[in-house]
C-alpha positions in Angstrom: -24.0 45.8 33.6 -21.5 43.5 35.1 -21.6 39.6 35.4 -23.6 39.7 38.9 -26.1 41.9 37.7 -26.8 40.0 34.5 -27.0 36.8 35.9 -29.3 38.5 38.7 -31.1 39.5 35.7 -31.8 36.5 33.6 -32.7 34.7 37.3 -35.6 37.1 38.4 -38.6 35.4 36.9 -37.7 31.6 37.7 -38.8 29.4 39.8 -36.9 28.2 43.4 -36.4 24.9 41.6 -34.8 26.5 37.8 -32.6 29.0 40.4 -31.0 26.1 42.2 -30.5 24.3 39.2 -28.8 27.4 37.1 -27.0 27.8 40.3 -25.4 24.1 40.5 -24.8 24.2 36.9 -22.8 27.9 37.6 -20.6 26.3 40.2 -20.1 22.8 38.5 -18.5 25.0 35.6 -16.2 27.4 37.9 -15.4 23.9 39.4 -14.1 22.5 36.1 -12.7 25.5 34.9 -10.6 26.0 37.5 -9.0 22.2 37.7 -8.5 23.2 34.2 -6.6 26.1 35.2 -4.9 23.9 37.8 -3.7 21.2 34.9 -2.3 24.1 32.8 -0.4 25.4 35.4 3.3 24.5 35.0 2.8 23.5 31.2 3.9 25.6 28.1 0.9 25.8 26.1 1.4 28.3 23.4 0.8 29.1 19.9 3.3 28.2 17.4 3.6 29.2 13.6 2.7 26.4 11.5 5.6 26.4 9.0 8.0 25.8 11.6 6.4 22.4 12.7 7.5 19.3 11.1 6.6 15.4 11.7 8.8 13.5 14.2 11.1 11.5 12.3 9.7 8.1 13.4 6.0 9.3 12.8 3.7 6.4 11.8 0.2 7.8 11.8 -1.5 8.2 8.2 -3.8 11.5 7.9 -6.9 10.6 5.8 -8.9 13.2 4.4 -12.4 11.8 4.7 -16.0 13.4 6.3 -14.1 12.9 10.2 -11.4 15.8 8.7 -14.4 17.7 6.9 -15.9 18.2 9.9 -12.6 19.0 12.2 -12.0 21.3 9.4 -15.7 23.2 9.5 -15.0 23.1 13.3 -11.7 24.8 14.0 -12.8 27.4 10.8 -15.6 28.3 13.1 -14.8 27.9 16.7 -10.6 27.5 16.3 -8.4 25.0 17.7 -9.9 24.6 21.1 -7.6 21.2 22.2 -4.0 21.4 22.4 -1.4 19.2 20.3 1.9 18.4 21.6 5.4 19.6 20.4 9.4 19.3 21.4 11.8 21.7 19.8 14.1 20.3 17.5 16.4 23.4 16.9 16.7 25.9 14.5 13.5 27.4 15.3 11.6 24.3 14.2 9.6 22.1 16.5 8.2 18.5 15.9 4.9 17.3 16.3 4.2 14.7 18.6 0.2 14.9 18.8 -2.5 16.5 17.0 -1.5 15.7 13.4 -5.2 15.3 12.6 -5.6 18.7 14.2 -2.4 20.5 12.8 -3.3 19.4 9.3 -7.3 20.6 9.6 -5.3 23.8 10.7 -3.5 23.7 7.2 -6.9 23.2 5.4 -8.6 25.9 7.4 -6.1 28.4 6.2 -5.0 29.0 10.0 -1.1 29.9 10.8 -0.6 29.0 14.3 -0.6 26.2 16.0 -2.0 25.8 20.1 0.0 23.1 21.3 1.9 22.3 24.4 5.8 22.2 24.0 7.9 19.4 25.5 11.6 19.0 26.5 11.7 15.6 25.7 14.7 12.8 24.6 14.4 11.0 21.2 13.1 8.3 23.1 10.7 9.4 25.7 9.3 11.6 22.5 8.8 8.4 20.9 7.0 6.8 23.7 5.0 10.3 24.7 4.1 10.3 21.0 2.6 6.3 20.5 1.0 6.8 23.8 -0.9 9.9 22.9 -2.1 8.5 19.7 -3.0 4.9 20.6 -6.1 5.3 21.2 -7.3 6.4 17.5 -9.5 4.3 16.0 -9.4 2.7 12.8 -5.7 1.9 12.9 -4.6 0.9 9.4 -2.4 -2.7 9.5 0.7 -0.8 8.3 0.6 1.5 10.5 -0.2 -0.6 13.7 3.0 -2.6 11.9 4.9 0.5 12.1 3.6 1.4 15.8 4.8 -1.8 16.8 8.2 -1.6 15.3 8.8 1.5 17.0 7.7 0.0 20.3 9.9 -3.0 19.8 12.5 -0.6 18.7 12.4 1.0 22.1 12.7 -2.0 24.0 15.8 -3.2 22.3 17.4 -0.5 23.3 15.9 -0.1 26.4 17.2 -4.1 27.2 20.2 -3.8 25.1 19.4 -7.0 23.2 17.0 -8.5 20.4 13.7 -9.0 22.0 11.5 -12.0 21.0 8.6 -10.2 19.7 7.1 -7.6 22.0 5.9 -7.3 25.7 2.2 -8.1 26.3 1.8 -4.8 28.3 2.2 -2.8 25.7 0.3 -4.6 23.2 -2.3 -2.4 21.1 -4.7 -4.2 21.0 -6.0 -7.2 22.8 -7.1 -9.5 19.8 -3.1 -9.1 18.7 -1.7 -12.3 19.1 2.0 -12.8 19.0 1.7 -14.2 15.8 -0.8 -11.3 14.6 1.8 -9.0 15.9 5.2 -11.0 14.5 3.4 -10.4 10.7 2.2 -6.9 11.2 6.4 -6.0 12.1 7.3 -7.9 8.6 4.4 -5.0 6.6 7.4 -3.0 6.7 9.4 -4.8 3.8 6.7 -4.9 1.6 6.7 -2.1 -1.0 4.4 0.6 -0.9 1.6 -0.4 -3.3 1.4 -3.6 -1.5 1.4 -1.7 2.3 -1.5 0.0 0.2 -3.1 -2.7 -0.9 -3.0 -4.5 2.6 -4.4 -1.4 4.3 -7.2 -1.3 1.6 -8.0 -5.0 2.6 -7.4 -6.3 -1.1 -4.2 -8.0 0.0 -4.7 -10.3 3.4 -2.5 -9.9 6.3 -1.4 -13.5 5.9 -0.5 -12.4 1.9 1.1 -9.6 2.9 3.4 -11.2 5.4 4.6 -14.3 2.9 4.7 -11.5 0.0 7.4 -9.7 2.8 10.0 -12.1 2.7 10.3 -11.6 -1.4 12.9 -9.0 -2.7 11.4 -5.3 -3.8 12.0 -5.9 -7.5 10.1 -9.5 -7.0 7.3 -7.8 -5.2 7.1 -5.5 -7.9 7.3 -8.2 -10.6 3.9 -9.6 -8.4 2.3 -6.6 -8.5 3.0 -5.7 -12.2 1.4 -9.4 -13.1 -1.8 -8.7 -10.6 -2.3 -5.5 -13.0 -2.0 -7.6 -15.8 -4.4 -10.4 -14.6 -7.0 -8.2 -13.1 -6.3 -10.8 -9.7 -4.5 -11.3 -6.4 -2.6 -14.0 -4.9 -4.4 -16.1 -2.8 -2.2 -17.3 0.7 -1.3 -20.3 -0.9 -0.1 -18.6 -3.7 1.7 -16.3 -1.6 3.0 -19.3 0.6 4.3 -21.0 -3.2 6.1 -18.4 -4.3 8.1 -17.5 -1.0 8.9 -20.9 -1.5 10.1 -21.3 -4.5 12.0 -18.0 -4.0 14.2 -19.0 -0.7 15.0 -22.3 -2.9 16.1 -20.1 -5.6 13.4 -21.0 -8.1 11.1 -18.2 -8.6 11.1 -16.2 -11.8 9.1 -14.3 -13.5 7.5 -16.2 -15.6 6.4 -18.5 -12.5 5.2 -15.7 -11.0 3.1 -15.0 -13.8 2.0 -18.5 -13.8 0.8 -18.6 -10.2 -1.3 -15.7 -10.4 -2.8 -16.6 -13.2 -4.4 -19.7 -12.1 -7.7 -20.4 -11.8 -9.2 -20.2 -8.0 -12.3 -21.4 -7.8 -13.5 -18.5 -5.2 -11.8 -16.0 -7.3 -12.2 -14.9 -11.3 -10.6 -12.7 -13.7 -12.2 -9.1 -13.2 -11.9 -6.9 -16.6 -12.0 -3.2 -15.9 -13.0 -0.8 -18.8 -11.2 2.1 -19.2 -11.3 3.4 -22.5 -13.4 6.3 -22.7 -14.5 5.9 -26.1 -15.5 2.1 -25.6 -17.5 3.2 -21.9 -19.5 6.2 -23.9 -21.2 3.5 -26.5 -22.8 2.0 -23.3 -26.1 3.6 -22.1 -25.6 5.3 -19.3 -29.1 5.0 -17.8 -28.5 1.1 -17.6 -28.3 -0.7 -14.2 -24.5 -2.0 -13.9 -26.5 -5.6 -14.4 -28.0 -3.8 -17.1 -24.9 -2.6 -18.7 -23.6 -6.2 -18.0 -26.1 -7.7 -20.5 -25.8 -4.8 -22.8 -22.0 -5.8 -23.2 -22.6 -9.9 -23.7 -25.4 -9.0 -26.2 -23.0 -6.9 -28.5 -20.4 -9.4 -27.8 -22.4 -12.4 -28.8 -24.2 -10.6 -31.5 -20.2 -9.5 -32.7 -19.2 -13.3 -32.5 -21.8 -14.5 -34.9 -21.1 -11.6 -37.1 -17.7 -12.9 -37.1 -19.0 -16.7 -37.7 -21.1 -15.7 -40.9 -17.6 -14.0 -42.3 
């Protein structure tokens, strides 16, 4: 039976009404399908091998694996890739992404070797441009990385104009809640070392923080970060603001540093972390964590006034 005949077939008990309506539906379909066809035409969609795709050198997307990636995963296991990415070759046989890391990596996951994506002949630049503009619409942009999106952007202009640009050009802005002063801290995330671009993406470090921690030398920042572990806190911006001062006037050691952080703030205290297995199995386990906070002072006091008696 061919694909008039079924369709006759499946029509001839319904109603006038459900025949123009399956009809409408049948033409709205050939109607996108073929503008489909019509936006393919010309473009070199194809599927490439997987190991031969690497990330474009100035890539500044992260790839989180959380339910969003479980469920691209499930998808393209079941149905496949069904959307394109976007690719230029770089020589060699290799090609670099541009768009579709999200997808290319749920690929990886979902044990698939080839890769549908659409392959470019584009310069360094314009592949830099092509690739911020496909991807700048994701949501949930980290701060580094909108940093890192802006650098590139800015980047491009100074090249582009030949000259050091003030901060960046409002058309091109990210988002509208970016002020230039938003913006002129997000470019300085990049000289912060990595735990602290963590820590800023993670929200325990403020943007404000972040950018006054920026301006202090990677072995200071590490020094900061080392004393944070120690003190179970984080600089407030005042603190931050202190010690970038004391720093440029050539007064910041460790020891300061250390004394800064461990200050008392009165909207912030001292947060002790057990870790010791042997110390977190002597705590019931079927205890509330307020209940398991009132466990711990009772053996402490009750340990004190052992102590007091001798």
């Amino acid at each position: 039976m061919n694909i008039i005949e079924t369709v006759i077939s499946a029509l001839e008990d319904a109603s006038f009404t459900e025949k123009a309506a399956a009809l409408d539906a049948l033409v709205n379909a050939v109607i996108e399908d073929s503008e489909k066809a019509r936006e393919s035409m010309g473009r070199n969609i194809c599927f490439v091998p997987i190991k031969t795709i690497k990330m474009f050198h100035e890539h500044p997307f992260y790839i989180d694996y959380d339910e969003d990636m479980e469920d691209l995963v499930r998808s393209i296991a079941k149905y496949g890739q069904i959307t394109p990415g976007a690719v230029r070759y770089a020589g060699d046989g290799e090609y670099e992404l541009l768009s579709g890391h999200r997808r290319l990596y749920a690929c990886k996951l979902a044990g698939i070797k080839e890769f549908l994506c659409e392959i470019l002949d584009l310069s360094d630049d314009d592949a830099c441009i092509y690739m911020i503009e496909a991807n700048r619409q994701r949501t949930n942009l980290k701060l580094c990385e909108k940093g890192d999106i802006y650098r590139l952007k800015k980047d491009l202009i100074d090249r582009k104009e030949g000259r050091t640009t003030e901060i960046i050009a409002e058309d091109i802005r990210l988002d509208q809640a970016d002020t230039k002063h938003i913006i002129k801290r997000l470019l300085r995330l990049e000289k912060l070392i990595p735990d602290l671009r963590e820590m800023v993406d993670d929200g325990e470090v403020s943007l404000r923080s972040g950018y006054e921690l920026s301006f202090l030398p990677a072995r200071t920042q590490c020094k900061v970060i080392e004393f944070m572990d120690y003190e179970q806190r984080k600089p407030s911006h005042e603190q931050c603001i202190r010690m970038r001062k004391l720093y440029s006037d050539g007064k910041l050691t460790p020891d300061i540093i250390g004394n800064i952080i461990s200050e008392d703030k009165h909207n912030q205290k001292a947060k002790i972390t057990i870790t010791n297995e042997n110390v977190i199995s002597r705590i019931p386990e079927e205890l509330s964590p307020r209940g398991q906070e009132e466990y711990i002072e009772a053996a402490l006091k009750y340990y004190e006034e052992k102590r007091r008696r001798g």
